[in-house]
C-alpha positions as CSV (number, residue, x, y, z in Angstrom):
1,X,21.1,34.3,38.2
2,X,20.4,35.1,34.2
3,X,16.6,35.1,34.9
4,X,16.2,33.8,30.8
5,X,13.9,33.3,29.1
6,X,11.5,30.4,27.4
7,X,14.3,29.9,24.6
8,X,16.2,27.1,25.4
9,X,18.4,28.0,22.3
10,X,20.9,30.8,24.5
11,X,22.2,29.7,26.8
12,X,21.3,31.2,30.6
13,X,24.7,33.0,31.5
14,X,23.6,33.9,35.3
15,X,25.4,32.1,38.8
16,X,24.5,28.6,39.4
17,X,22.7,30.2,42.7
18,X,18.8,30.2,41.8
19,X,18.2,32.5,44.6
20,X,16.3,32.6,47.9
21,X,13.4,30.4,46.4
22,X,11.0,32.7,48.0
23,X,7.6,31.4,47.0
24,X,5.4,33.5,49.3
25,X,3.0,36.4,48.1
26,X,2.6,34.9,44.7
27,X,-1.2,34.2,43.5
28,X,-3.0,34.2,40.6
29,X,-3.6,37.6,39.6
30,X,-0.8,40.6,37.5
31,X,2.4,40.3,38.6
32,X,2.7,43.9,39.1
33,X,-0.8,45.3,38.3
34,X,0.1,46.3,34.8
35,X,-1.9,43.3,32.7
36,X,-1.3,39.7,32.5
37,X,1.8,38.0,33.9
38,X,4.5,37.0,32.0
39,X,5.2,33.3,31.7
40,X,7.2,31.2,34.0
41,X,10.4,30.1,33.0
42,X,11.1,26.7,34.7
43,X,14.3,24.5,35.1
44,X,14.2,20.3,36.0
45,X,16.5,20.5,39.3
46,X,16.0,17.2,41.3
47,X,14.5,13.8,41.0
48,X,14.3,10.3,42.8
49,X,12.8,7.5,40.3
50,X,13.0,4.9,43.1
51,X,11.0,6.4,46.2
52,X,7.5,5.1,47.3
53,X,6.4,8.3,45.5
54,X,8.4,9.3,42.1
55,X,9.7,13.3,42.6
56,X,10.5,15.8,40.1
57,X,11.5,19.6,40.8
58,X,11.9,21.8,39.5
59,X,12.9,25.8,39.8
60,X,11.8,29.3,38.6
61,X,14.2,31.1,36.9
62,X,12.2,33.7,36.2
63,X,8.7,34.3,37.6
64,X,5.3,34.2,36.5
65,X,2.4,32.3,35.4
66,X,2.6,28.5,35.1
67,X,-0.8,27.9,33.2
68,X,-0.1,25.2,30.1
69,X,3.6,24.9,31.1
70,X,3.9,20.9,30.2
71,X,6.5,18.1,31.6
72,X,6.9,15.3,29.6
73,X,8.5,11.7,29.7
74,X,9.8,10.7,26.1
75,X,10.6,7.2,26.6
76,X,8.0,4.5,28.3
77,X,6.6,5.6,31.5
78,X,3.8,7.0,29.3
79,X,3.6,10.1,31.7
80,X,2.6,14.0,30.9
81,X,1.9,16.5,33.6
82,X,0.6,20.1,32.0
83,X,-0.1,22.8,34.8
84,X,-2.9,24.0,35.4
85,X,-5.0,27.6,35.3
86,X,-4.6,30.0,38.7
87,X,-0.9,29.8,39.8
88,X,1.8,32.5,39.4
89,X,4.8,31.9,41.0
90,X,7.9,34.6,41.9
91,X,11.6,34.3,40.8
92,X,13.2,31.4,42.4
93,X,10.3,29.5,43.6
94,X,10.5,25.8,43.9
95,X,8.2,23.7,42.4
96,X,7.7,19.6,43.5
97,X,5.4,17.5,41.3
98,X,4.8,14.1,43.6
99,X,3.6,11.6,41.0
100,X,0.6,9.3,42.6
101,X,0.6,12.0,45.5
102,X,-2.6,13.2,47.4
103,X,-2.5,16.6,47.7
104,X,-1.8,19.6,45.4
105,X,-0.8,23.3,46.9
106,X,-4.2,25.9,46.2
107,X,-3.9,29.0,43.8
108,X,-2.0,31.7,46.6
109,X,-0.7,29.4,49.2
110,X,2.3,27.1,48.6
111,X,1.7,25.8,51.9
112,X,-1.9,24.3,52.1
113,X,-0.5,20.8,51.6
114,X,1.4,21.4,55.1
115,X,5.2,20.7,55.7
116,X,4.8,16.6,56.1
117,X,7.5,15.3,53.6
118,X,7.5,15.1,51.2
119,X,4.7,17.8,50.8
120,X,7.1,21.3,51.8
121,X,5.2,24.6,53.2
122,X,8.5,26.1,51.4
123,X,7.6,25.0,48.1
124,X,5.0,24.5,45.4
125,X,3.6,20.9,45.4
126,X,1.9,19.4,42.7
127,X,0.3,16.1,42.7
128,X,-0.9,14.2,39.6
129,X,-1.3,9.9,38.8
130,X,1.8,8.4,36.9
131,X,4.8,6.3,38.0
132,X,8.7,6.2,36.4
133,X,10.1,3.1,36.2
134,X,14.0,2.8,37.1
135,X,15.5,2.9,33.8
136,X,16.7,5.0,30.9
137,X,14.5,8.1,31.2
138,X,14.3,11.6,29.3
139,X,12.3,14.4,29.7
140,X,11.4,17.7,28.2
141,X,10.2,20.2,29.5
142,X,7.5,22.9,27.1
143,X,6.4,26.4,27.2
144,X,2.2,26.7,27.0
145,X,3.0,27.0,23.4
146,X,4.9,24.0,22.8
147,X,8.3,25.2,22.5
148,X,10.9,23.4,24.3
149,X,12.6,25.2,27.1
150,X,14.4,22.3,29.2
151,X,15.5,18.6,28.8
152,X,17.3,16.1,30.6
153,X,18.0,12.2,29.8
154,X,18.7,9.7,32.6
155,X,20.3,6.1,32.3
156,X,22.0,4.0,34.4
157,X,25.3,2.0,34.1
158,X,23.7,-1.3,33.7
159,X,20.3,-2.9,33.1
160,X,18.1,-2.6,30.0
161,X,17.5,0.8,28.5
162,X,14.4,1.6,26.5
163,X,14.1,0.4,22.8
164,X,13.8,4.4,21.8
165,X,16.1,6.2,24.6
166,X,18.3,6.9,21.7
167,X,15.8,8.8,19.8
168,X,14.7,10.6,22.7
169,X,18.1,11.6,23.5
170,X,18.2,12.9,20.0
171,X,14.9,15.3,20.0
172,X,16.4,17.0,23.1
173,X,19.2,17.6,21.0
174,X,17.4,18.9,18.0
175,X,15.0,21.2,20.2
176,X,18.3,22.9,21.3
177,X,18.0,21.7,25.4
178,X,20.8,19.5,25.7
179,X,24.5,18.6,25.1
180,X,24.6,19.0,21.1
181,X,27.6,16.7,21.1
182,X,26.4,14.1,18.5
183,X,25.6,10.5,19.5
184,X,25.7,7.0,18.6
185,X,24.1,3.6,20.3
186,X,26.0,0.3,20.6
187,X,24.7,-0.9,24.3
188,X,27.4,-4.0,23.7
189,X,30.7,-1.3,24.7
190,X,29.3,0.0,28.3
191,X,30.4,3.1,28.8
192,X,33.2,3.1,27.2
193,X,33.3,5.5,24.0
194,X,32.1,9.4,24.8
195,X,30.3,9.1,21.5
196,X,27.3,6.6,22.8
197,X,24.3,8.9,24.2
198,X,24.3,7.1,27.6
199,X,27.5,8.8,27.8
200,X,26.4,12.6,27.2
201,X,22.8,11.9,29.7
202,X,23.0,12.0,33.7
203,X,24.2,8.6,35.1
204,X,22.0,8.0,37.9
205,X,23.0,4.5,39.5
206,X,22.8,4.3,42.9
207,X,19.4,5.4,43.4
208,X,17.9,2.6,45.8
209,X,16.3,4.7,48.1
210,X,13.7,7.8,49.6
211,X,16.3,9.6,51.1
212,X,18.5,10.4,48.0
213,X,18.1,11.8,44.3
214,X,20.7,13.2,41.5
215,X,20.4,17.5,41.6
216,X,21.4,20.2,39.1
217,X,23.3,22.0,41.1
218,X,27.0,21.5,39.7
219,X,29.4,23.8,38.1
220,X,29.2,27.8,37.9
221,X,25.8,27.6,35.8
222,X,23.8,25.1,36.6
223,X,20.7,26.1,35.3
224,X,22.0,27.3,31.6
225,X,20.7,26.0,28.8
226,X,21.3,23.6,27.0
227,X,21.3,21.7,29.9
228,X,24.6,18.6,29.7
229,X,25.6,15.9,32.0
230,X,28.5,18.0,34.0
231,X,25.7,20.4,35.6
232,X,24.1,17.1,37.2
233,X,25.7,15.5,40.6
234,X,25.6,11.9,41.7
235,X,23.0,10.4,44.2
236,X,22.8,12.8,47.1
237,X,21.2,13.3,50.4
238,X,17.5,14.5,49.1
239,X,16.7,18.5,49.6
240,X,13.4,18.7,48.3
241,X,11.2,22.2,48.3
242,X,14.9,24.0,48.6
243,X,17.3,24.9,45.9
């Protein structure tokens, strides 16, 4: 895997394996003694709208610190989740961030929030207030610094989407982090015309449950970027803290 890097303009030309998401032996201090860390470079990988707790992962493509990397919902759940100070993470670490969860992993040790799911001693667990609603979503994903590095929009096939999906849909495309293919909105047709921005996001109907959640995980580069809708599978047995 094409480690990248924070641009989300070139696109990330390694496998679509993320690696061994080692997360052990990471802490807070140099990466390898020479000065500060680099930054992380993150990816969104997995998520479940519809559990008793609302999941998001996501995965390190290249290591390093994850202080003021921010996570973003653009449409109306109204939710932001910014990391915080004292974590560095390796190369293919996994990251969980368990909205209205109780426990968040200490600085060093991924596994202090033990292995009771969905809390994983394999991976990083954040927790943080917030909810997402089962509807249209989209969400962007920023460096410290506030440049975009990774976005993906969500709808389903039927039910009401968000007044301003469609201008969400659009600022991923003009930050450079999804499908540039352009789109129009006319929720009248359905799905039927390839031009509509439902039709470029991830179609996740069918998520009714704890056990299951779309991934990124499909084609030969799953994790390039910009990210678009054929890298994304369909409701699938859940795998959370692995990728």
């Amino acid at each position: 895997m094409d480690s990248g890097t924070p641009d989300a303009g070139t696109e990330d030309a390694g496998s679509g394996d993320a690696g061994a998401p080692d997360a052990g032996g990471s802490d807070a201090g140099t990466l390898d003694g020479g000065g500060p860390p680099p930054e992380a470079s993150l990816r969104i990988t997995e998520i479940n709208p519809d559990a008793p707790q609302d999941l998001i992962e996501l995965v390190a493509v290249s290591g390093g610190t994850l202080t003021g990397i921010s996570l973003k919902e653009l449409t109306n759940s109204d939710f932001t989740f910014t990391f915080p100070q004292g974590y560095t993470v390796e190369t293919g670490a996994v990251l969980v961030l368990h909205l209205g969860g109780a426990c968040t992993d200490a600085p060093g040790d991924p596994a202090s929030c033990g292995q009771t799911q969905p809390f994983s001693a394999s991976a990083w667990d954040f927790s943080m207030a917030g909810t997402l609603s089962y509807s249209g979503k989209v969400l962007e994903l920023l460096s410290s610094k506030g440049a975009p590095v990774d976005g993906v929009p969500f709808v389903r096939a039927s039910g009401e989407m968000p007044s301003n999906i469609v201008a969400a849909v659009q600022r991923l495309q003009a930050d450079r982090v999804w499908d540039a293919t352009p789109c129009v909105h006319d929720m009248t047709t359905g799905f039927a015309k390839d031009r509509y921005c439902r039709n470029i996001a991830v179609d996740w109907s069918g998520l009714n449950n704890a056990s299951s959640s779309v991934m990124r995980i499909n084609g030969t580069t799953p994790l390039a970027t910009p990210g678009n809708q054929t890298q994304w599978s369909g409701p699938l047995p859940t795998r959370w803290g692995s990728y």
